[in-house]
Structure formats: structure tokens, C-alpha cells
C-alpha positions in Angstrom: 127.0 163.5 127.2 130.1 164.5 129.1 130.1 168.2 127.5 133.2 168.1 125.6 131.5 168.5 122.2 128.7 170.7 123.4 127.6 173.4 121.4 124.3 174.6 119.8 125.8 174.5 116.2 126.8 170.3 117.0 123.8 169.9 118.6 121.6 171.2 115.9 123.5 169.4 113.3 122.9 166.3 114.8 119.2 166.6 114.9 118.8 167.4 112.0 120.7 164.4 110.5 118.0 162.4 112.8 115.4 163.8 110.8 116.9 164.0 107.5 116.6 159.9 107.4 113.1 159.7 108.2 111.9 156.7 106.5 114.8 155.6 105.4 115.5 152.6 108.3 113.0 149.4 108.1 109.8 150.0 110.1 111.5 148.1 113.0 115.0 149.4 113.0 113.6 153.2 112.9 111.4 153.0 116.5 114.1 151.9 118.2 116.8 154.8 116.7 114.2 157.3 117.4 113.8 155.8 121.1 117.0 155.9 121.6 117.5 159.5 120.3 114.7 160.9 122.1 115.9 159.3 125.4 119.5 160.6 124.8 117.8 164.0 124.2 115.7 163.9 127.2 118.5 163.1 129.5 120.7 166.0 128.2 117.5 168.5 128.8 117.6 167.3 132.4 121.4 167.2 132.0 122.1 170.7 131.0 121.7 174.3 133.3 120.3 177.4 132.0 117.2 178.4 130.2 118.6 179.1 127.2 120.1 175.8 126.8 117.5 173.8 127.8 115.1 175.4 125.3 117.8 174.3 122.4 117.2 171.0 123.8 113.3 171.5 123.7 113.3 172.7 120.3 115.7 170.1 118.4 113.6 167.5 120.3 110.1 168.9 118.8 112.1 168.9 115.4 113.0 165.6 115.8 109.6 164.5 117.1 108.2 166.2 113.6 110.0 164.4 111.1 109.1 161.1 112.0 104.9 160.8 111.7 104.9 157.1 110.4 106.6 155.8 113.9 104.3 158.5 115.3 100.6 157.1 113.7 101.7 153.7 114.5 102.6 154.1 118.1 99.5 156.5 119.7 100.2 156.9 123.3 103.9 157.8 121.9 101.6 160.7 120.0 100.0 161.1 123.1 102.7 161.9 125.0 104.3 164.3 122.6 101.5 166.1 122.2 101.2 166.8 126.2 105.2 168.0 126.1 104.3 170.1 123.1 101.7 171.6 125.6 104.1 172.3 128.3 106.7 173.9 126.2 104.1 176.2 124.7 103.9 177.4 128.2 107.4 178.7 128.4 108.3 182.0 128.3 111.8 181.5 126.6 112.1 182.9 123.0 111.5 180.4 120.4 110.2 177.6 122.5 106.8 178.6 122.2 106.6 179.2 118.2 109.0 176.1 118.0 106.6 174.0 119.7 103.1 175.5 118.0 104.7 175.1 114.4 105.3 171.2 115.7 101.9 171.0 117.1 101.1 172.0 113.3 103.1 169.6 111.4 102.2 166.7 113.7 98.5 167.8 112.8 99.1 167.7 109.0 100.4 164.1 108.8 99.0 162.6 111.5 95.6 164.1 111.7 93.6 161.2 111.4 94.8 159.9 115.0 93.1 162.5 116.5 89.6 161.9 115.0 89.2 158.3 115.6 88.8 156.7 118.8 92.1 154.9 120.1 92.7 151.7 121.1 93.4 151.3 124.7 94.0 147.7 125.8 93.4 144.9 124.2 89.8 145.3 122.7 88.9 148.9 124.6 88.5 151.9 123.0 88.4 155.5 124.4 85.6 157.0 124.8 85.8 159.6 122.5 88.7 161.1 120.0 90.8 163.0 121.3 89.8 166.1 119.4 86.8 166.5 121.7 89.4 167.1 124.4 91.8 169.3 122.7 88.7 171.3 121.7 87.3 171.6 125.1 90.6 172.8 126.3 90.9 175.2 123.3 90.2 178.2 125.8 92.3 177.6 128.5 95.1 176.2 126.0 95.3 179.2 123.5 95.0 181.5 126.5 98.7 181.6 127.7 100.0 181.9 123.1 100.9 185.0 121.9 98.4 185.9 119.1 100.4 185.0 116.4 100.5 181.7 117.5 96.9 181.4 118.6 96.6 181.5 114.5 99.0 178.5 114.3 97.4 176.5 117.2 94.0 177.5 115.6 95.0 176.4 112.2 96.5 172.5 114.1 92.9 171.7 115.3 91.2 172.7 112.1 94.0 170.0 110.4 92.7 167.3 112.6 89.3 168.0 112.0 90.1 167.4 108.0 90.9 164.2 108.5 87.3 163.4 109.6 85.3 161.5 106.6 81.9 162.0 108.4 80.7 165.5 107.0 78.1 165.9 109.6 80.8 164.9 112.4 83.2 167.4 110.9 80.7 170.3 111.2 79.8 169.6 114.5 83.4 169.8 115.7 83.9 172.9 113.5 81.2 174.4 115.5 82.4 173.1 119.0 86.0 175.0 117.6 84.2 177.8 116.9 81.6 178.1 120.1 84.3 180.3 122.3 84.9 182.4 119.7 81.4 183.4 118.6 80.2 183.8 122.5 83.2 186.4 122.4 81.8 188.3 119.4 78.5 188.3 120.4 79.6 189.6 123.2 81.0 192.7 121.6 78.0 193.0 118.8 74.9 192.8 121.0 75.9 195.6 123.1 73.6 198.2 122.9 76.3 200.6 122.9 78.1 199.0 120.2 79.0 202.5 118.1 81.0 203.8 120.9 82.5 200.1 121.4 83.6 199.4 117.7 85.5 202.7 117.9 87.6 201.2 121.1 90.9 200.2 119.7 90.9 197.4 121.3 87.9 195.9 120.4 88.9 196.4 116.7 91.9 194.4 117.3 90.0 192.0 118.7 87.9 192.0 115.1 91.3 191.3 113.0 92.1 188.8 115.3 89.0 186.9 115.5 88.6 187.4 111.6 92.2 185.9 111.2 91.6 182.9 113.3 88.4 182.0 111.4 90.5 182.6 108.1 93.0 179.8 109.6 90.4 177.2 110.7 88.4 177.5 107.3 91.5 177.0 105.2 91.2 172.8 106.3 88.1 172.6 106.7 86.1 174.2 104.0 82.4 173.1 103.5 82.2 172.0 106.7 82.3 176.0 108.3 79.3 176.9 105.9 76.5 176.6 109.3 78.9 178.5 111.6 79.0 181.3 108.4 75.3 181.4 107.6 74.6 181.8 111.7 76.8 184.7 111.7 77.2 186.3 108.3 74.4 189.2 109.6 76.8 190.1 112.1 80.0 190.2 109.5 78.8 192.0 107.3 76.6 194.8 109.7 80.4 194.9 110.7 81.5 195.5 107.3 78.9 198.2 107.0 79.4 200.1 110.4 83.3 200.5 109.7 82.6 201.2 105.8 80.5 204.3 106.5 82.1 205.5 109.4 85.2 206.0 107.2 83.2 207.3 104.5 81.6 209.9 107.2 85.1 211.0 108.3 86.2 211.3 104.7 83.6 213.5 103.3 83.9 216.0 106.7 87.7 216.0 106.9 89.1 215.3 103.6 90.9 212.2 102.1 93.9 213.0 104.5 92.1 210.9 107.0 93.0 207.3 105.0 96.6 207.8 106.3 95.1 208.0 110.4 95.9 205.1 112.6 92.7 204.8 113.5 91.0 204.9 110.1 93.7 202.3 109.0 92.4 200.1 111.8 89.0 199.9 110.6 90.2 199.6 107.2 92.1 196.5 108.6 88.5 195.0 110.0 86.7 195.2 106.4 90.1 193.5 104.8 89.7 190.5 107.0 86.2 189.9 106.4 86.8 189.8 103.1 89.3 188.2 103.5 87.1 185.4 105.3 84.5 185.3 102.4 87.3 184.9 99.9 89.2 181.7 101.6 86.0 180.1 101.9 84.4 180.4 98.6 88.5 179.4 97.6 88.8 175.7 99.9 85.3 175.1 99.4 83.9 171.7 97.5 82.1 173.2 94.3 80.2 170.0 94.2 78.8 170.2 97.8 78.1 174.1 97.0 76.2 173.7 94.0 73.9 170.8 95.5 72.9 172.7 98.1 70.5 175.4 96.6 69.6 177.2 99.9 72.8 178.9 99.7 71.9 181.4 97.6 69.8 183.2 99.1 71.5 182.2 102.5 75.0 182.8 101.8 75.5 184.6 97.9 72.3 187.2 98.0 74.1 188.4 101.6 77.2 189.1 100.1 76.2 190.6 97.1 74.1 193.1 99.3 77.3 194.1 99.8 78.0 195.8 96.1 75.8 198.3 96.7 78.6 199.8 99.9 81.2 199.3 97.0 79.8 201.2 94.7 79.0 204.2 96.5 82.4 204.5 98.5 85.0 206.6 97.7 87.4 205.7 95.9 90.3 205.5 98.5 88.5 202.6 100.5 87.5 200.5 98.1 88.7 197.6 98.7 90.8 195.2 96.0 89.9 192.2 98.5 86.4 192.7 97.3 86.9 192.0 93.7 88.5 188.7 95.1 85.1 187.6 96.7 83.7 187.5 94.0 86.2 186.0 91.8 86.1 182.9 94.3 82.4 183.0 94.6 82.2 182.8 90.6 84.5 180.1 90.3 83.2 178.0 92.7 79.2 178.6 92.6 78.0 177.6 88.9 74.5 177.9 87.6 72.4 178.2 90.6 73.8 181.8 90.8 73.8 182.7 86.7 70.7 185.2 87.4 72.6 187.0 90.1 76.3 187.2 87.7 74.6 190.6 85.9 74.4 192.1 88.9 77.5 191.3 90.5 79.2 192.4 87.1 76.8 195.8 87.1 77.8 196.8 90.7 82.1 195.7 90.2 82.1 196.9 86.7 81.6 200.6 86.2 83.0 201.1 90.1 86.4 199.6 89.4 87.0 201.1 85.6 87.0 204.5 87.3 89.8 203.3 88.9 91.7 202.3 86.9 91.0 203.6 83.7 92.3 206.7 84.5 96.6 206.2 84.6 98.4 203.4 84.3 100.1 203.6 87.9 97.4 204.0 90.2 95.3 201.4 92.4 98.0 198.2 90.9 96.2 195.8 93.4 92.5 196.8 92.0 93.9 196.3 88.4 95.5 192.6 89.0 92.6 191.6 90.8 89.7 193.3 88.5 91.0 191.6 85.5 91.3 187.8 87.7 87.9 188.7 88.5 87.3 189.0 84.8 88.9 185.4 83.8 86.8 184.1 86.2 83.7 185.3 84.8 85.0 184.4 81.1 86.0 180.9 82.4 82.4 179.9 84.4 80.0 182.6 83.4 81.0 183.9 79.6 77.2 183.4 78.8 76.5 186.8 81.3 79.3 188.7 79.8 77.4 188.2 76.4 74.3 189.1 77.6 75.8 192.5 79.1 74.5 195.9 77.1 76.5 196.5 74.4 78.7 199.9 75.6 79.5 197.7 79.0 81.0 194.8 76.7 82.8 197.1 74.9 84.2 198.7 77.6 85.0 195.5 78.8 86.8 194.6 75.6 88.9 197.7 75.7 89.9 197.0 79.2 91.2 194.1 78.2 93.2 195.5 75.2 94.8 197.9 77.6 95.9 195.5 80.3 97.7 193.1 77.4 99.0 196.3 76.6 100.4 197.6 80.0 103.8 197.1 80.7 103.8 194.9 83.9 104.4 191.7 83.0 101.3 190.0 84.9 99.0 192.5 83.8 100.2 191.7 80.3 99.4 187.8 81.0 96.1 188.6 82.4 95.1 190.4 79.7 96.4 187.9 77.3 95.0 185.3 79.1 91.1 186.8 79.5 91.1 187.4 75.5 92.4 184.1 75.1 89.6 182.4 76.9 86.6 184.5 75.1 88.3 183.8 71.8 88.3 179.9 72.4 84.1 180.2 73.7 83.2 182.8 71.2 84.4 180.4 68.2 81.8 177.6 69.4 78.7 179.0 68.7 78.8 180.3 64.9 76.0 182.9 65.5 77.9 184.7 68.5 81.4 184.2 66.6 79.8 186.4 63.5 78.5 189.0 65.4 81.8 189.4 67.5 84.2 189.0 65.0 82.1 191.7 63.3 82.7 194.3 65.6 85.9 193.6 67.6 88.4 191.9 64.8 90.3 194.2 63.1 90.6 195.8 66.0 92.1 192.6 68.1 94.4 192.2 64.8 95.6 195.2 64.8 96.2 195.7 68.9 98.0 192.2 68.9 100.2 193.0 66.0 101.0 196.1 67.7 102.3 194.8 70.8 103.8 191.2 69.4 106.2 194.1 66.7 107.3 196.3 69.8 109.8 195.5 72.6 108.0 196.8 76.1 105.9 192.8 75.6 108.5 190.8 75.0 107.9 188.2 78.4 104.0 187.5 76.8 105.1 186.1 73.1 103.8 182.5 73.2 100.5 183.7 74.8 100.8 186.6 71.5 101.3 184.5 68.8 98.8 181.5 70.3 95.6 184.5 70.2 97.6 185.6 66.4 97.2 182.5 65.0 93.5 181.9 66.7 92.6 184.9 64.6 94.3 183.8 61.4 92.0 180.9 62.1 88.9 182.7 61.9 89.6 184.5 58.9 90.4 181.5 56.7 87.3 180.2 58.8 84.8 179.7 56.0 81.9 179.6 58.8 82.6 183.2 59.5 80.5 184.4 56.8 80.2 187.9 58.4 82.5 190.7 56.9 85.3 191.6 59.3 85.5 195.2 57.5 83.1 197.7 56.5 85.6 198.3 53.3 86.0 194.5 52.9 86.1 193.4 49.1 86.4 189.7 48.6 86.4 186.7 51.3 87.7 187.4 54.7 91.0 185.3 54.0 91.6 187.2 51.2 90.9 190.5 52.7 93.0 189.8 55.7 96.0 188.3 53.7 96.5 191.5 52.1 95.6 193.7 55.0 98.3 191.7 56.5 100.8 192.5 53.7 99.9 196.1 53.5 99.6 197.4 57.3 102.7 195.2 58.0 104.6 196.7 55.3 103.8 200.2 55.4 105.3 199.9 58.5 108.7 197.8 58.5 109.5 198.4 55.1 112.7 197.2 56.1 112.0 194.2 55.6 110.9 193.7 51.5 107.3 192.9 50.5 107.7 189.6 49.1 109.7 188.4 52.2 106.4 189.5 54.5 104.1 187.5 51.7 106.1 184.9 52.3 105.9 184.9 56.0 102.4 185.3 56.3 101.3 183.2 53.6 104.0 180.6 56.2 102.0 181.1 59.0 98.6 180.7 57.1 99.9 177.4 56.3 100.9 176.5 59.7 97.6 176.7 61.3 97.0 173.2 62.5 100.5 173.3 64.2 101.4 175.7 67.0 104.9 175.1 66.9 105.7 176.1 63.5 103.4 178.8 63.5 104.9 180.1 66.3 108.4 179.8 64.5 107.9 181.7 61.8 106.5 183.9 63.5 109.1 184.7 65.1 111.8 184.2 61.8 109.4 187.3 60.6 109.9 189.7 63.6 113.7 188.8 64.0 113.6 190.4 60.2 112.2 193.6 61.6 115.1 196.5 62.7 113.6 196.5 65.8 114.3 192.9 67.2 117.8 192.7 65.6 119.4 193.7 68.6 117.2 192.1 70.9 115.2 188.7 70.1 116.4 186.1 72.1 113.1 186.0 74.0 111.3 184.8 70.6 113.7 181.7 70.3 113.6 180.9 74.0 110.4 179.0 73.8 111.4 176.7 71.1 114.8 176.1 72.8 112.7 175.1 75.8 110.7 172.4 73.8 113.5 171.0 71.9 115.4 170.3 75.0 112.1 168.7 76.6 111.8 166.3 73.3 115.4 165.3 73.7 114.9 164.7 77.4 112.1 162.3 76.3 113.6 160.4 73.7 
């Protein structure tokens, strides 16, 4: 305390050896150290001149504070307390302090959230009169008013944390909307103008959009179900929103040319559709799927409204169509079940044919669309494959050959997507007999021959196990006898003995490197090896480390068995 030792570097080492032994002292032992310390790191804040030291003080103290929320739930007016500096320092102007003490106000929220949404204990038998929350949210306005807006998202973001915590669903929805209430009066505001053209064109006000969108993102992360009122209220005005900023780009586009996506100000409206989306997509991603699917209102309350939306999609140009979009709707479908299945044709009629123009047309262009199309695709093959089956017959095929070119493309996670998508319609295709028949029929040879293909190359090297698991899933069909469909028009004999010496000759014909016999041998290995992914998968791989092109490189098809055998030693 005399200054001798004083520096930021000591000081900062010692705090964080405070808080590196959180929980480590009995119950007893660990109030009084962190008394102590807090005390001895009061007295220095008082002790020390300047702002710039003082706020070093500030911010190792809120550290400090942070890492210790068992002593903090168990001592509340200790909370209290904290919570009121954390207040105070948000007001300084010093860099650091502020952000310092809003990412604290956010830990302390995560762990000890509860506190806040029960009412406290005063003396001996009294209570408060109410959780604190209802203050903080009453506050909010005045509170937020004097953050930066990057921190208005964190503080934001605290109080939605605390409202988590409560169990009472119809308690957490009303604080959600009390939250909220300063928020919307803003926006309605703005969007019952009756000038509202010439205001959503004010740069300003658009900024005000992203921010407001952001903030709602932020408080609908913790919360979830409990935001669906405040969303149904206001999704009219979201997505008129949507709509105004969608065609006004469009407008521009058409009468000036595409050179106007690169303008500031078209970016900025761009930047208002992205976090609506954006909106949509984190809720339908932390909400309950239970709580959704019981309530069937929703669908024509919260889904039809969206999906409304597909028909903007489909006739914008292709510049500012949105990759967000396709996320919507992957959420949506993973989280609403059957009481949308008569809407999932539509939604895949209005995504499909606009996105393949996309991307169907290089392998480069639109990367985001591409990633996100085909998540939107294992989504639907996951929860909804039934709709993809009852799709016309050219969409499904286009469908199918989107899929062979993803596992074909040469980034990695478009390679896994792929994989992945075929994986899952393999695995519901082959339980129902009648479907599996009129599939296999059609699409494969096809699959065979686009699997050996990339599994005997070396652009696909990081997707082998995924490979070889959808290789031997069709080795299983074919020695299937339920499959009593032909898989070839010029098929002669049963489909394992067709495909055994399709096998033999396609893969000989072109590696004749490596003799026939051997490639008997291996295939009739892995025909043997069906029941057992492991060994299938080995000599599998013994075969392509035969072929001339994997004898320089083949380390990748050994790596997965390396990984297991180390894990089986670890367990024994």
C-alpha cells in the first residue's frame, strides 16, 4: 500500500490470482479473503491519483467481484452493492471502465441470475416487495442511456439472463415485455409516421433499425419462448420493414444498374433486412420445440407471416438475396414439426428453384448461399424427409444432383454437408421397403459411381469416414434381398451379383494397377465386412492405398483408425 511495488502489470497479476482460486477455500474461509481483498482494493482506489489509475483499480475490482458468484448468491446485499458500483463505473468516461464494468454486469447475470428474480430477504422474516428485476427494468431507460451502443447490446443481453432464471413462464413473459416496452414505443414511433418513406431513408433512423434489431437479437437469445407475444404484436411491422427496404433496393437496381449494391446507403438497408432475419433465425434457434409445437396458433400467427415472406425472395435479384433467409427457415424447420408439414412444400417451392440459380451456376460464387442452402437441406431431410419425397419428380432430382455436387466440391464443409444430407436420406429411405425400391431404382448406380469417384481421387481426402460410411450403406442395399427392384436397366442376375462384378469391372478398368484378383479380393473383403464399420472401413482403405494415386499420399485413410485404437487403449 506504500507504492513501492506499484504497477499495473503487479497489480493485475494479483487479481487475477484472487480469482484464479475461486472455490477453492471452505465456504467460510473464502468471504473473509474476498472481504479482505475487496477492502484492500477499495482503499488503494481512494489511495491512488489520476484517472487512469484509478480505473485499473475499478476494473481488477469488477474482475475480482466476477469470479466469485457462490460468496456472491449467498450474501445479497453484498450483490446489491456490487451491482450499484457496477452502475457508477458504467458512467465513467475512462476507456475500458465502461465495457469492463458491462461485461461484469454480464457475468454476474449468468451465475447469479436467480437473485434477481426472487424476492430478497430483508430482516428477519421480511421480504422486499418485489425482485429486483422490476427495478433494473424500470430504470432500463435512463440506465442504458449514458452506454455506448455496443454496450447497450451487453447490458441488454444481462437483464434478459436474469429473466431466464424465472421458472414462472407467464412471469417471464411479462417481464420480457416490460424489457421490451421502451423499445417498441421507440419503433412505433418511427413506423406510424405518416411520412414514414422519406423517414426510413434518414440514415439515422436506419441505424436506429440495426440497433433495435440487434438489441432484440440479444434479449431473445436467454429468453426464448417467452418473447413469442412481444414477436406476434410486432411481426406486421418487421416484416412491412423487410418489405419497404427490399423493394426500394430492388427499385434502385433495376433503374441504375447492379453498381448500386456497393452504395453506402444501399448497404445500410441491406444491413436492416440482415437483422431481421437475423431476429427470426435466433428465435426459432433458443426456442422450446415442445412449447412451439403445443401451441397451434402459431402458425398462422407466427409461420404463415414469415413464409409470406418467400414470395420477396423469389422475385429479388439475385444480388440481395439474402443467405440469412435460408437460415430462417432452416431454424423454423427444425424446431416447428408437424403442425407446419402442409406449409414445408411451399417453403421448399419458393427456396428451392431461387437458390439453385445461384449457385448452380460456378463453383465460387454466392459461398454463404451454398453452406447455408444445403444446412437448410439437412434440416428438411432430418424433420421433414416425408415433403422432400412428395416433391415432383424433376425438383427431387435436382435436388439429388445438388447434393452430388456439393460432396463433390472442394471446400471441405461443403464436402461434409453434402456427405452428410445423402447420409441422412439413405438411412430414412431404407425404412420403408416401397420408397427404398423406387429410389434405389433411379438414383443408385449413380450414387455408386459419384462416391467411388470422389473416395479414388485426392481433392476429398478430409471427408473419408463419412465416404466409406454412405459406400458401405450402399453395399448394404445391394446384398439387401428386400431390394427386389433392378438397380440397372442392363442388370442380369440379383443385385449382389450385378454390383459385385460392376464393382470389379468399373474399378479395374480404371486402376489397372492394381491386378483383378487383388480388387476381387477387396471387395468381396468389404462385402464381408458389412455388419462392422471398422473393418469395412479398413479395407477399404488397404484397397485405395493399392491404387498409384494414394501411394504418395494416404495418411489421411489410416488416421481414423489410429484415432480409435488410441481411444480403446485409453479405455482399457
Amino acid at each position: 500500500m506504500d507504492g513501492s511495488e506499484w504497477s499495473f502489470d503487479n497489480l493485475n497479476s494479483i487479481c487475477w490470482a484472487i480469482g484464479s482460486i475461486s472455490g477453492c477455500l471452505p465456504e467460510q474461509d473464502e468471504k473473509q479473503f474476498l472481504i479482505h481483498s475487496i477492502k484492500n482494493l477499495l482503499s488503494l482506489c481512494e489511495v491512488k491519483k489520476g484517472k487512469e489509475n484509478k480505473a485499473v483499480v475499478a476494473s481488477n475490482i469488477m474482475y475480482v467481484v466476477g469470479q466469485y458468484p457462490k460468496f456472491l448468491r449467498s450474501n445479497w446485499n453484498f450483490l446489491k452493492t456490487v451491482i450499484k458500483k457496477l452502475f457508477e463505473f458504467m458512467k465513467e468516461s475512462f476507456p475500458g471502465v465502461q465495457e469492463m464494468a458491462c461485461n461484469t454486469f454480464l457475468t454476474i447475470s449468468q451465475k447469479c441470475g436467480k437473485e434477481f428474480v426472487i424476492r430478497q430477504i430483508i430482516q428477519s422474516d421480511q421480504l422486499e416487495r418485489e425482485p429486483y428485476i422490476c427495478e433494473l427494468i424500470r430504470n432500463i431507460k435512463e440506465q442504458v442511456a449514458i452506454l455506448q451502443d455496443q454496450y447497450k447490446l451487453v447490458y441488454y443481453e444481462s437483464i434478459s439472463h436474469m429473466i431466464k432464471f424465472e421458472e414462472d413462464l407467464n412471469i417471464k413473459i411479462q417481464l420480457v415485455n416490460s424489457l421490451l416496452k421502451h423499445l417498441n414505443d421507440q419503433l412505433i414511433l418511427h413506423t406510424s409516421s405518416n411520412n414514414y418513406v422519406e423517414l426510413f431513408k434518414d440514415e439515422k433512423v436506419q441505424q436506429f433499425f440495426i440497433q433495435y434489431f440487434r438489441i432484440l437479437q440479444q434479449i431473445v437469445q436467454p429468453t426464448g419462448y417467452a418473447f413469442t407475444q412481444s414477436l406476434i404484436q410486432l411481426l406486421p411491422t418487421y416484416n412491412q420493414l423487410y418489405l419497404f427496404y427490399s423493394q426500394s433496393i430492388q427499385q434502385q437496381a433495376m433503374a441504375q444498374g447492379i453498381i448500386v449494391m456497393g452504395w453506402y446507403t444501399i448497404k445500410k438497408q441491406r444491413a436492416v433486412k440482415k437483422e431481421i432475419l437475423k431476429l427470426y433465425s435466433v428465435y426459432f434457434q433458443n426456442c422450446d420445440q415442445q412449447l412451439l409445437n403445443q401451441n397451434f396458433q402459431l402458425k398462422n400467427s407466427l409461420v404463415i407471416p414469415i413464409c409470406n415472406l418467400l414470395e420477396e425472395y423469389q422475385q429479388s435479384i439475385n444480388e440481395q438475396k439474402e443467405p440469412e433467409f435460408l437460415l430462417t427457415f432452416k431454424y423454423m424447420l427444425e424446431k416447428f414439426l408437424s403442425p407446419i408439414e402442409d406449409l414445408v412444400p411451399l417453403i421448399l417451392k419458393g427456396l428451392f428453384d431461387a437458390t439453385i440459380t445461384l449457385i448452380s451456376q460456378d463453383f465460387n460464387s454466392y459461398p454463404d448461399h451454398r453452406i447455408n442452402f444445403f444446412e437448410f437441406l439437412r434440416s428438411c431431410v432430418q424433420f421433414h424427409l416425408l415433403a422432400l419425397f412428395n416433391m415432383p419428380q424433376d425438383q427431387f432430382k435436382l435436388m439429388i444432383d445438388c447434393i452430388i455436387w456439393a460432396f463433390k466440391h472442394q471446400v471441405p464443409n461443403l464436402q461434409e454437408l453434402g456427405l452428410d444430407v445423402l447420409y441422412y436420406i439413405l438411412q430414412q429411405v431404407n425404412s420403408d421397403i416401397v420408397v427404398a425400391n423406387q429410389f434405389y431404382s433411379l438414383y443408385y448406380l449413380r450414387l455408386l459411381k459419384d462416391i467411388l469417384e470422389i473416395l479414388t481421387d485426392n481433392l476429398h481426402a478430409s471427408g473419408f469416414k463419412q465416404q466409406s460410411q454412405i459406400l458401405m450403406t450402399l453395399f448394404q442395399i445391394a446384398s439387401n434381398s428386400q431390394i427386389t427392384i433392378k438397380l440397372s436397366n442392363e442388370q442380369i442376375g440379383s443385385n449382389f451379383e450385378y454390383i459385385s462384378q460392376y464393382l470389379v469391372t468399373s474399378l479395374y478398368g480404371a486402376f489397372p494397377n492394381v491386378t483383378k484378383q487383388q480388387t476381387e479380393f477387396h471387395i468381396s473383403r468389404m462385402f464381408q465386412n458389412l455388419n462392422n464399420a471398422h473393418n469395412f472401413r479398413q479395407e477399404l482403405s488397404d484397397y485405395l492405398i493399392n491404387l498409384k494415386q494414394f501411394q504418395e499420399n494416404h495418411e489421411h485413410l489410416k488416421q481414423q483408425e489410429q484415432q480409435e485404437d488410441a481411444s480403446k487403449a485409453k479405455t482399457q
